[in-house]
C-alpha positions in Angstrom: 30.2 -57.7 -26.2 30.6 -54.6 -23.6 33.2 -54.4 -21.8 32.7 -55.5 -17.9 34.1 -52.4 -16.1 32.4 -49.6 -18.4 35.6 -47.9 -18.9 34.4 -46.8 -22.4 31.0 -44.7 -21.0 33.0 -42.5 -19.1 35.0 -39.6 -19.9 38.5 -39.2 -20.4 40.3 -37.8 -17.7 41.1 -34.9 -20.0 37.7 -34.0 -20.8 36.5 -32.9 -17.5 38.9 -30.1 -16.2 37.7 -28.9 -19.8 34.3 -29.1 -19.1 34.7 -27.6 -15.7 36.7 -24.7 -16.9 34.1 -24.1 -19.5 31.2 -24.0 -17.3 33.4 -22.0 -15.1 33.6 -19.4 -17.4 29.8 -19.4 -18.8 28.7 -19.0 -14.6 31.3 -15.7 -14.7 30.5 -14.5 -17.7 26.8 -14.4 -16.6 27.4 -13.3 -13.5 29.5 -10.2 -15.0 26.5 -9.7 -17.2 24.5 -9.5 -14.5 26.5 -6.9 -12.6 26.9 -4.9 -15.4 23.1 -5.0 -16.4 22.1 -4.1 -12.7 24.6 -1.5 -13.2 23.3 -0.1 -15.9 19.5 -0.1 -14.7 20.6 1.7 -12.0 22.0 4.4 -13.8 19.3 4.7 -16.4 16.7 4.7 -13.0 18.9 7.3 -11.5 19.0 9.6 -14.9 15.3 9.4 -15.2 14.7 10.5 -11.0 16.9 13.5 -11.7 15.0 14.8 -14.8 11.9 14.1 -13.4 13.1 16.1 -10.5 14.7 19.0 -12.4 11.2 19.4 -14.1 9.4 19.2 -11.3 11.9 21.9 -10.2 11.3 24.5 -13.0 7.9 24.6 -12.4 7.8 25.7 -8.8 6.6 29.5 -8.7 8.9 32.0 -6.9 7.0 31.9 -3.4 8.0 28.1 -3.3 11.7 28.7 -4.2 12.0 31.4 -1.9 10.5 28.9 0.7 13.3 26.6 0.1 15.7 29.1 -0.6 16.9 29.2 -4.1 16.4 31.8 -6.5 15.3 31.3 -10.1 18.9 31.7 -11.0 20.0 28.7 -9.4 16.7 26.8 -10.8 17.6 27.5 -14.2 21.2 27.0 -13.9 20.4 23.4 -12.7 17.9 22.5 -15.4 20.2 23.6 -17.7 22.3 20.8 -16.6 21.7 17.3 -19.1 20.4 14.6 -17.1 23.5 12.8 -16.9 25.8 15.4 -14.6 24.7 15.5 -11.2 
């Protein structure tokens, strides 16, 4: 027969601040993912703007650099650059 007060459904007291903790840590550890995944498309998004940009750069003729001031000393100096460093 069951028991009247249903004292053996529920969880040990015990249990739960495990289960809390543990579920805890899965929402932090996905939201730390997260960051870090943001973080990193980010970066990637940024690497791929400044090569595009660096390109786009190196083909300008010397009229259009002179326009904007730069020399085609200081164009190839920056697209000698990888597209990691700034």
């Amino acid at each position: 027969m069951a028991s009247a007060d249903c004292t053996d459904t529920m969880p040990a007291p015990t249990d739960r601040p495990r289960a809390v903790r543990a579920v805890a840590l899965a929402w932090l550890a996905g939201r730390q993912l997260a960051w870090w995944s943001g973080r990193a498309l980010d970066r990637a998004l940024a690497w791929t703007e400044r090569a595009r940009q660096r390109r786009h750069l190196a083909g300008l003729n010397d009229y259009m650099l002179r326009d904007i001031g730069l020399t085609r000393a200081d164009v190839d100096a920056e697209t000698r650059k990888p597209f990691w460093q700034p």
